[in-house]
C-alpha positions as YAML, in Angstrom:
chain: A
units: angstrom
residues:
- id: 1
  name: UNK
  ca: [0.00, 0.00, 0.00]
- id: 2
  name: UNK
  ca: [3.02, 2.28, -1.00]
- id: 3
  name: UNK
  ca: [0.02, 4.97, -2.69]
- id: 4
  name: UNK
  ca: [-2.11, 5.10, 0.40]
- id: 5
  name: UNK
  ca: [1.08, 5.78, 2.99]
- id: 6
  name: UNK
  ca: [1.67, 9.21, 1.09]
- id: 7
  name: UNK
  ca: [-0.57, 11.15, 3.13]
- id: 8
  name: UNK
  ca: [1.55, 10.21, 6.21]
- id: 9
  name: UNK
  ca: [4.30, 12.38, 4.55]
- id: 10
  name: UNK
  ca: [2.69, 15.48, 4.64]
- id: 11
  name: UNK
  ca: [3.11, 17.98, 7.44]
- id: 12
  name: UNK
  ca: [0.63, 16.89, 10.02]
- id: 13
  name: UNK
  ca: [-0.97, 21.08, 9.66]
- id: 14
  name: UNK
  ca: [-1.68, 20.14, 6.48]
- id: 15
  name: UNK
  ca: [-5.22, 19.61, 5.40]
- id: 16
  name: UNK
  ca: [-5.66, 16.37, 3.88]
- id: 17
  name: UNK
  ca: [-8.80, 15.27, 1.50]
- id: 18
  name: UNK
  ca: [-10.03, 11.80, 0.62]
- id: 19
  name: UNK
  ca: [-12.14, 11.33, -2.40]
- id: 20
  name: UNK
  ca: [-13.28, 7.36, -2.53]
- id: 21
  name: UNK
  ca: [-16.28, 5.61, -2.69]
- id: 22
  name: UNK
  ca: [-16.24, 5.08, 1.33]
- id: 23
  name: UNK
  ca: [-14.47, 6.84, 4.29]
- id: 24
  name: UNK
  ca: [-11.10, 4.71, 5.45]
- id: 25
  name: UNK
  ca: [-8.78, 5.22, 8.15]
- id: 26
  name: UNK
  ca: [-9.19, 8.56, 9.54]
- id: 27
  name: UNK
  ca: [-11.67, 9.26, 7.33]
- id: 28
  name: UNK
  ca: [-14.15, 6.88, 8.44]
- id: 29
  name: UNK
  ca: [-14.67, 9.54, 11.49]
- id: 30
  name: UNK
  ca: [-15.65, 12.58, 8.81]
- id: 31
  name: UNK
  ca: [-19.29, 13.56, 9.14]
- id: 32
  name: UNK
  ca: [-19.27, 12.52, 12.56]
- id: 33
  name: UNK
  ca: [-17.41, 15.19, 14.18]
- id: 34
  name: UNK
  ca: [-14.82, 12.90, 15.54]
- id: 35
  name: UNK
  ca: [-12.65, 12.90, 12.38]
- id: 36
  name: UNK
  ca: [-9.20, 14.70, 13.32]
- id: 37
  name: UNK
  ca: [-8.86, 18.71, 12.46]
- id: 38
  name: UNK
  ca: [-8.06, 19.27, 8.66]
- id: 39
  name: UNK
  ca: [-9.52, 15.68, 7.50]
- id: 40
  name: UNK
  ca: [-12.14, 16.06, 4.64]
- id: 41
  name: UNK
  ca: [-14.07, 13.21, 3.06]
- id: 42
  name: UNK
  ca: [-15.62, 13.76, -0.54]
- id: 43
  name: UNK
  ca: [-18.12, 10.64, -1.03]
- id: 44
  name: UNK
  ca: [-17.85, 10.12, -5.12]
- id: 45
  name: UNK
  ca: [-15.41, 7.64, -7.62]
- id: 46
  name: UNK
  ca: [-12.24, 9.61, -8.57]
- id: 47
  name: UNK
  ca: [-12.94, 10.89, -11.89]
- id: 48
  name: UNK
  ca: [-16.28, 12.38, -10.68]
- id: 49
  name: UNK
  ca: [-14.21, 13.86, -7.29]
- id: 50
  name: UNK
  ca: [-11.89, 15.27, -9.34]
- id: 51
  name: UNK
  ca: [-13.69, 17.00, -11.75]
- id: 52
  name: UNK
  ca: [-16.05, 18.91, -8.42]
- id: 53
  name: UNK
  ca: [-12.58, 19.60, -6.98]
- id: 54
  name: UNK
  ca: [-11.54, 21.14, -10.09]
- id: 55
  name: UNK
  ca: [-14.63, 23.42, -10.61]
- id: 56
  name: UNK
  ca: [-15.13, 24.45, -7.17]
- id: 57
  name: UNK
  ca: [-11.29, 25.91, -7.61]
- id: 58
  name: UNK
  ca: [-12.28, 27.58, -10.78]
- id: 59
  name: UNK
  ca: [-10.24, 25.36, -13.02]
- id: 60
  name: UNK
  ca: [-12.08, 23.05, -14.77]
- id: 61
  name: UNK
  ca: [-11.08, 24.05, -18.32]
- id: 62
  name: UNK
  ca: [-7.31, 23.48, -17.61]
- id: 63
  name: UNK
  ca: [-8.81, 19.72, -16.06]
- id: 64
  name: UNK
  ca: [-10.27, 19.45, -19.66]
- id: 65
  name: UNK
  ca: [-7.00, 20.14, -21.27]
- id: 66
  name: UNK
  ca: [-5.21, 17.89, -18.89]
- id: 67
  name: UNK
  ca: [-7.49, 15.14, -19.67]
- id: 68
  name: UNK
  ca: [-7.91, 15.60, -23.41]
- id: 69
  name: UNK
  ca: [-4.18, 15.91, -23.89]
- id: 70
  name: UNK
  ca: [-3.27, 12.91, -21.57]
- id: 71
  name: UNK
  ca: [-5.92, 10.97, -23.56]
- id: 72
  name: UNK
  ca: [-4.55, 11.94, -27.07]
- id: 73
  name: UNK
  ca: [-1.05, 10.11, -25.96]
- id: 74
  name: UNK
  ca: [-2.42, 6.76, -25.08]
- id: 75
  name: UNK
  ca: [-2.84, 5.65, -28.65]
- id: 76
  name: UNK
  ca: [-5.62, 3.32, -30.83]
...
């Protein structure tokens, strides 16, 4: 689980957000009020997380380009 031990290498002020299907670990306690300060669950599958992340910010068009140009170099 090399991909899921990345968020212990963040500065522990950090804010840290989950987007998954369910709530894990630390997560599991968003919602609740018991989840620690600066934890934030996002209930959706990643594309669909991603893409709210990236309008809320104000960036969706650079997601689009992202996407389209990332999709242009996989190939038939």
């Amino acid at each position: 689980m090399p991909f899921a031990s990345l968020v212990n290498f963040a500065p522990s002020s950090a804010p840290r957000l989950l987007i998954n299907r369910e709530a894990v670990g630390p997560f599991a306690a968003c919602g609740g009020g018991d989840a620690p300060d600066g934890y934030f669950f996002f209930e959706a599958d990643c594309d669909a997380g991603v893409t709210k992340l990236a309008q809320l910010a104000g960036m969706e068009s650079e997601l689009s380009i992202l996407i389209a140009e990332a999709m242009g170099g996989l190939g038939p």
